[in-house]
NUGU-673121 format. One record per residue (C-alpha): residue in one letter; x, y, z. Coordinates in steps of 0.02 Angstrom, whole numbers. Example, Ala and Ser with C-alpha at 12.3 -4.5 7.8 and 13.67 -1.06 7.14 Angstrom:
residu  x  y  z
A  615  -225  390 .
S  684  -53  357 .
//
This chain:
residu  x  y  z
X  0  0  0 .
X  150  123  26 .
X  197  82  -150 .
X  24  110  -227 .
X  53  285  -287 .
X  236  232  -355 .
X  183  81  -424 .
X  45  180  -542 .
X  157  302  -612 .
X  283  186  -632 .
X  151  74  -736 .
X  102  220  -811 .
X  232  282  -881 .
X  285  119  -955 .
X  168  78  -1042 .
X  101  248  -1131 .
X  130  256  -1311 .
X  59  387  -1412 .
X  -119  437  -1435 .
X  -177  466  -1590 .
X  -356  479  -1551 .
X  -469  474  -1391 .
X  -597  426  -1446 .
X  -645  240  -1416 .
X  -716  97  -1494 .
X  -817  -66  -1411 .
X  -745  -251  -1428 .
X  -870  -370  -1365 .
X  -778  -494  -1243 .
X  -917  -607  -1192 .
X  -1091  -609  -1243 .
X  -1223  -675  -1100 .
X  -1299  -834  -1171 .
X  -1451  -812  -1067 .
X  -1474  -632  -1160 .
X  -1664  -596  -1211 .
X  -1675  -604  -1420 .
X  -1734  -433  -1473 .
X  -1745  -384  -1643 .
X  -1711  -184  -1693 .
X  -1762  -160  -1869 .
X  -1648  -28  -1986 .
X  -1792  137  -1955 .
X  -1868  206  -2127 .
X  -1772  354  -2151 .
X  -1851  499  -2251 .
X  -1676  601  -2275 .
X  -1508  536  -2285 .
X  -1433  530  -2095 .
X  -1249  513  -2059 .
X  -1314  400  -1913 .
X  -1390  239  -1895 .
X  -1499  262  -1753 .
X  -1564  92  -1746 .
X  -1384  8  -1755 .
X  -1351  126  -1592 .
X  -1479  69  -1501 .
X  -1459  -139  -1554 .
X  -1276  -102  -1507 .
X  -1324  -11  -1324 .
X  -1447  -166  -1296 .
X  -1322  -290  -1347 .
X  -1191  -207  -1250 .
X  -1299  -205  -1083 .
X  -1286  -395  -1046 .
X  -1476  -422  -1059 .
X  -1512  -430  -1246 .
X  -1435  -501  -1382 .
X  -1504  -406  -1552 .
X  -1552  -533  -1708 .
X  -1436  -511  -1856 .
X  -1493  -382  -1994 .
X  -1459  -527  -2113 .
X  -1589  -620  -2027 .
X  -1743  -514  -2032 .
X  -1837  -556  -2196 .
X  -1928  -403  -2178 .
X  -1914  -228  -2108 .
X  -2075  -152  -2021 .
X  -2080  14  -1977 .
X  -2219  33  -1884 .
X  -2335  -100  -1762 .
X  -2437  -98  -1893 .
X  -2341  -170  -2029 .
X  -2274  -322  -1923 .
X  -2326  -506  -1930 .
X  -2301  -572  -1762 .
X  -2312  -766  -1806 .
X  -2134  -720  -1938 .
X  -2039  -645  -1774 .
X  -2074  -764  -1670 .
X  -2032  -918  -1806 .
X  -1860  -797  -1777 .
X  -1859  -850  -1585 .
X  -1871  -655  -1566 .
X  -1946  -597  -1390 .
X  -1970  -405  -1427 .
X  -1957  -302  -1559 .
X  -1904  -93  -1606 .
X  -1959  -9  -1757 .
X  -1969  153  -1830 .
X  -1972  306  -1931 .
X  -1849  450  -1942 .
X  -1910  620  -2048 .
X  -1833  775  -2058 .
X  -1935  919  -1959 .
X  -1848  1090  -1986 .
X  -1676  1083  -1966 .
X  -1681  936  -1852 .
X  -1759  771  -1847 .
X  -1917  674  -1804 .
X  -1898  496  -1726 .
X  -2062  387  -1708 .
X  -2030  225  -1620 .
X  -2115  84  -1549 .
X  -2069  -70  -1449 .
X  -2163  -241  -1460 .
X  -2206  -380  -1363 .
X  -2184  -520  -1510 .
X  -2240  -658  -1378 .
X  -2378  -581  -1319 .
X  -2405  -491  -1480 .
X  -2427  -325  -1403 .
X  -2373  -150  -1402 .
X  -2284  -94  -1278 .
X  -2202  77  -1315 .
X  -2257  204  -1448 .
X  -2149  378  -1427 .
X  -2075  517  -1541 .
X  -1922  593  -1502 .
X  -1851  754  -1605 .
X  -1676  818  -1590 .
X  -1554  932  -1706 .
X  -1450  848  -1831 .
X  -1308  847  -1695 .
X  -1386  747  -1578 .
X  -1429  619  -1666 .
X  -1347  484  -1541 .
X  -1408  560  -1407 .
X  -1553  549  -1461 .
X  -1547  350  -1504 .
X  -1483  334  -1315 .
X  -1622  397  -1250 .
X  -1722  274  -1350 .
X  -1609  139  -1282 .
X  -1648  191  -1111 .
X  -1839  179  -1136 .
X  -1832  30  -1214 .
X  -1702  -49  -1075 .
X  -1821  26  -964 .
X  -1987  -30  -1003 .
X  -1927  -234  -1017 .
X  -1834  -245  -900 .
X  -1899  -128  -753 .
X  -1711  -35  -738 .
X  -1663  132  -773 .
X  -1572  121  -926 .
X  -1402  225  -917 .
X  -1360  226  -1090 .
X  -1366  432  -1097 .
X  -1250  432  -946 .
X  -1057  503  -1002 .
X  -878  416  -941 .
X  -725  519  -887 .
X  -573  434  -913 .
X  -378  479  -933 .
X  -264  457  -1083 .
X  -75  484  -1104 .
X  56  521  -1250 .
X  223  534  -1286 .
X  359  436  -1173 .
X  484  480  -1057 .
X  514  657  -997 .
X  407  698  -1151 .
X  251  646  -1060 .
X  78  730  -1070 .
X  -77  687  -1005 .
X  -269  729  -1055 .
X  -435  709  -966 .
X  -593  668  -1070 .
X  -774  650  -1067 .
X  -863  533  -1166 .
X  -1021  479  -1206 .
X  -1057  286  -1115 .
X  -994  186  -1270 .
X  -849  308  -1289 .
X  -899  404  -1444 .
X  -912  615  -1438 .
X  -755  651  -1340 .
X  -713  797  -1265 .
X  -550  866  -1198 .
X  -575  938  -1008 .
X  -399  957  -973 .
X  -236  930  -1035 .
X  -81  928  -951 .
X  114  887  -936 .
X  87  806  -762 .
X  -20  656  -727 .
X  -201  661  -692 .
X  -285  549  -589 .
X  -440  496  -489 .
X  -580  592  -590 .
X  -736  603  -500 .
X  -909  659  -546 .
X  -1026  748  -444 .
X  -1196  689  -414 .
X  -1277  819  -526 .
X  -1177  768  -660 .
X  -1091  948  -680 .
X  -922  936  -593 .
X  -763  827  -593 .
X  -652  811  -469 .
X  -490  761  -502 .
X  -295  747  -451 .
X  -156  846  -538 .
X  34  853  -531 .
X  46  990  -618 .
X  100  1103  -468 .
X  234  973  -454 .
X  149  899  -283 .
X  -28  816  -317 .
X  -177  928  -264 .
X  -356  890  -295 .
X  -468  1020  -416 .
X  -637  1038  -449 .
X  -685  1077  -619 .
X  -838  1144  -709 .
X  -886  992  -866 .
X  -990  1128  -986 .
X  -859  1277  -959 .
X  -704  1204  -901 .
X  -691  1319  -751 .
X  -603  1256  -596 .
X  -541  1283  -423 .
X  -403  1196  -336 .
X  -473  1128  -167 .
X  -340  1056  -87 .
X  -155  1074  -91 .
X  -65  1006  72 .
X  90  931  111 .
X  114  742  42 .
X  -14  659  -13 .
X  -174  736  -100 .
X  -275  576  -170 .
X  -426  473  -220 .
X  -557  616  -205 .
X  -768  536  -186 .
X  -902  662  -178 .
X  -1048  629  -73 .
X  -1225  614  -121 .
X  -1283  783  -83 .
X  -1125  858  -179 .
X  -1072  961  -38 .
X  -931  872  31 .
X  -788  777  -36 .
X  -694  622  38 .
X  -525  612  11 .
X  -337  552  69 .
X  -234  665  128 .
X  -41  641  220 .
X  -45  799  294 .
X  -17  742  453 .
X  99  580  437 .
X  9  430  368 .
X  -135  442  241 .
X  -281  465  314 .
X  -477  470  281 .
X  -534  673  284 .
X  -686  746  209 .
X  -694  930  150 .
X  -838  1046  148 .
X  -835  1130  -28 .
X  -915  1269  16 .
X  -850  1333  180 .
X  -673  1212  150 .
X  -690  1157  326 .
X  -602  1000  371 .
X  -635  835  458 .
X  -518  689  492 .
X  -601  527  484 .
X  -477  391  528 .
X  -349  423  652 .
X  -225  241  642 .
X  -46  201  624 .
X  -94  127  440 .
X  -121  190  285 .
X  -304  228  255 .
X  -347  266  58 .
X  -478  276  -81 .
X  -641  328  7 .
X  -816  293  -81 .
X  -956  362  -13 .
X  -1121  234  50 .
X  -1275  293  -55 .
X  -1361  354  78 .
X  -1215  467  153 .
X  -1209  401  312 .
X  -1026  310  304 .
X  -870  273  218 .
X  -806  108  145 .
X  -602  133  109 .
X  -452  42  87 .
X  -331  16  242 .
X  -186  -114  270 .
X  -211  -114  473 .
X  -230  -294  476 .
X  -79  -323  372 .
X  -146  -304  163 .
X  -259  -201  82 .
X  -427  -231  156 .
X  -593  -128  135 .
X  -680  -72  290 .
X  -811  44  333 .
X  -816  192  431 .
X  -973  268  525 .
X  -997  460  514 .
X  -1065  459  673 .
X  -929  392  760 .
X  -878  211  831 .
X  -729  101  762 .
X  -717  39  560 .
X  -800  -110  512 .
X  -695  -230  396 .
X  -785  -295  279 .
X  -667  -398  160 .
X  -589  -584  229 .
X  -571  -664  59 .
X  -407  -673  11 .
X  -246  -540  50 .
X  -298  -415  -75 .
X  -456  -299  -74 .
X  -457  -116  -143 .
X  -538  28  -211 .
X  -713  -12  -180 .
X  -868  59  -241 .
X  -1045  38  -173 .
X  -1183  -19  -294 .
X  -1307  103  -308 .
X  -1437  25  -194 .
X  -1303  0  -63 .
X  -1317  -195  -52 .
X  -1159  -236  -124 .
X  -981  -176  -145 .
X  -866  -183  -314 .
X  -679  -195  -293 .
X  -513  -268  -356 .
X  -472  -420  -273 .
X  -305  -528  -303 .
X  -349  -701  -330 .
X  -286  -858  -417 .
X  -322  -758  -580 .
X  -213  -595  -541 .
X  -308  -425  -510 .
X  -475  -438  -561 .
X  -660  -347  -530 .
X  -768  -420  -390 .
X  -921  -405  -312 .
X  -971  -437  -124 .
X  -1140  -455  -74 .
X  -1145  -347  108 .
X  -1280  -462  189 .
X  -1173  -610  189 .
X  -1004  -550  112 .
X  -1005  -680  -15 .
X  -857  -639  -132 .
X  -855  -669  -313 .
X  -739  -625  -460 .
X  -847  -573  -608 .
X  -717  -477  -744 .
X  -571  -580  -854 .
X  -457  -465  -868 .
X  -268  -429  -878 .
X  -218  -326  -726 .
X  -395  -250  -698 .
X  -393  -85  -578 .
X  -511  84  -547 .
X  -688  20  -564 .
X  -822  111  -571 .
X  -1005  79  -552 .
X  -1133  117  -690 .
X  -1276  212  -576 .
X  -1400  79  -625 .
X  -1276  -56  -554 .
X  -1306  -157  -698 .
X  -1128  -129  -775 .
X  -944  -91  -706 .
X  -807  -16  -794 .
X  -636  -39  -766 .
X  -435  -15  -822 .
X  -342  -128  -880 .
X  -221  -214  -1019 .
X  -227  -275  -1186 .
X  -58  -345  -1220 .
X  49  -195  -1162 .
X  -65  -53  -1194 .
X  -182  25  -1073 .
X  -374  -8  -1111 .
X  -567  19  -1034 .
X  -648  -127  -984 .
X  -836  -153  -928 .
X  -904  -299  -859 .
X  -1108  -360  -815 .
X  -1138  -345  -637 .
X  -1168  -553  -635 .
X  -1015  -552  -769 .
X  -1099  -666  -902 .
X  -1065  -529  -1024 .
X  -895  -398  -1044 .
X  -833  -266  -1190 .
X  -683  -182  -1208 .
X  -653  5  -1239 .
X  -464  21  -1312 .
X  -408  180  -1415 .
X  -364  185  -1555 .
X  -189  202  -1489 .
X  -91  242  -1323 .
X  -154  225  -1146 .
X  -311  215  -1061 .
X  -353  253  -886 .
X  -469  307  -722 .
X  -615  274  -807 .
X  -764  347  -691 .
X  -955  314  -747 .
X  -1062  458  -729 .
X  -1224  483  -626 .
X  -1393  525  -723 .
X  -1393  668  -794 .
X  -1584  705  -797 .
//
């Protein structure tokens, strides 16, 4: 654990290469066999579109876990509307549900008509038009992903969510280092920072509207808050030694954080708006990467008092930490699932460093990523998906993985390193 800040950069920097472009691209790892069939027929277009809507949306659904989309090469016909389709061919198709639609232009944006079927129970289930400019137009096929996720399978879909995540280029002294925002399934990046020093740790707040992050780039890490739409930010804390792993809470107005200002990292929070400052944990150990519980009321963390990385929980209210890990020697970097009944982490198995989940009620442990050195996880705020660093072959990739990891997808660049992914709340 003394080594975990050394260790990273050292990893870091050898294994950046340069980046020719951030944005990223999905391999799919692992389908789930046990995926529902859906079918989402190509929409009639009325004007040329340099999207394919439905393609987006079969390729969010797929990319979920739950669905598995039929081929395009298998649909002998394309509907457009409910009224157009012939149940008794779909289901000969083994198809459970079923999108189609109808894109037209409407001034100088477009018109989306969609509906989703039942093809069992031969039924309509969803009939809704969504507009949006000609800029939008995957936004726009997100939030038809959502309400389609949605309405089968009784889960918010997150599909219109956005992922931060941190690239590097060059090599050497020659080093620089860029924070970017992306949409969930990496396309539409955007640049939030860039930098000669490494970035780390970005964080979202719970509106959806801030980052948090650490930056070298005073030469000593400190930990900013930064503005996504404008790019405006403050720099919160600067102390002596260490300035790490930043967490905000659910109400947005604190921030949980390691700091060394006083010896050994320790758990502090930080009250944004008036900067006051609490210590947490008070032990000879080293206490690191704080996540806040969903409902505010504690922190789970990563401490090596009983010898190895371990993740226990600490009471705002007082009282001594809970630990909450036993399996195995290696436990870190925790994050709650949203409803607070289970914990995702890296744990060291027979199988390396790879993404687990422990259910709280009976701390049942179980590896669910496949990955090469997998690290950072983050939680999609449905809990349905996890994303993750790690390696493919010697560069520095995404990784996401099902909660129940039956299905996984990889988000590499298209070259260089990829890091500190961090899944962003709803954003309406």
């Amino acid at each position: 654990m003394r080594a975990l800040m050394t260790t990273w950069l050292a990893a870091l920097l050898l294994f950046c290469t340069p980046l020719a472009q951030a944005e990223l691209t999905i391999d799919i790892t692992r389908g789930n066999e046990q995926a529902t069939p859906i079918a989402v027929v190509p929409f009639a277009e009325g004007a040329n579109l340099p999207e394919d809507l439905a393609q987006i949306i079969a390729d969010d659904l797929e990319r979920s876990g739950y669905f598995a989309p039929l081929e395009r090469g298998a649909m002998f016909e394309k509907p457009s509307s409910s009224d157009e389709v012939r149940f008794g061919d779909w289901q000969a198709l083994d198809t459970r549900y079923m999108v189609v639609g109808r894109v037209s232009r409407e001034g100088e944006g477009v018109r989306v008509r969609y509906e989703l079927m039942d093809v069992s129970g031969e039924s309509r289930m969803l009939g809704e038009t969504v507009t949006a400019s000609s800029g939008q137009l995957r936004a726009a096929a997100h939030r038809i992903s959502d309400q389609v996720f949605e309405a089968i399978t009784d889960i918010r879909g997150a599909f219109s969510t956005r992922i931060a995540y941190v690239t590097s280029e060059g090599v050497g002294d020659n080093m620089s280092f860029k924070l970017f925002v992306a949409d969930a399934d990496g396309h539409n990046s955007q640049q939030a920072l860039s930098s000669d020093e490494p970035i780390m740790s970005p964080s979202w707040s719970p509106d959806g509207s801030k980052l948090a992050y650490v930056s070298f780039e005073s030469e000593r890490p400190a930990i900013y808050v930064q503005e996504v739409s404008s790019g405006r930010r403050v720099k919160l804390t600067s102390f002596e030694g260490l300035n790490s792993a930043p967490s905000w809470s659910p109400d947005g107005r604190k921030l949980a954080m390691a700091l060394s200002r006083d010896g050994q990292p320790e758990i502090y929070t930080i009250d944004i708006g008036s900067r006051d400052l609490q210590r947490i944990t008070n032990s000879p150990s080293i206490e690191t990467e704080p996540s806040w519980s969903p409902d505010g009321r504690s922190l789970i963390y990563t401490s090596d008092r009983s010898g190895g990385p371990q993740i226990y929980r600490q009471a705002l209210g007082g009282g001594e930490p809970e630990r909450l890990t036993f399996t195995g020697n290696y436990n870190a970097r925790a994050r709650f699932a949203p409803d607070g009944e289970a914990i995702f982490l890296i744990h060291k198995g027979n199988n390396g460093y790879q993404v687990a989940r422990q259910d709280l009620d009976n701390g049942r442990l179980v590896e669910i990523s496949d990955a090469q050195q997998a690290e950072s996880p983050s939680v999609a705020p449905n809990g349905t998906m996890v994303i993750f660093a790690t390696q493919q072959g010697s560069r520095g990739v995404l990784g996401a993985v099902s909660a129940d990891g039956r299905a996984s997808f990889r988000l590499p660049a298209a070259q260089g390193d990829v890091r500190e992914p961090a899944w962003s709340p709803f954003l309406n």
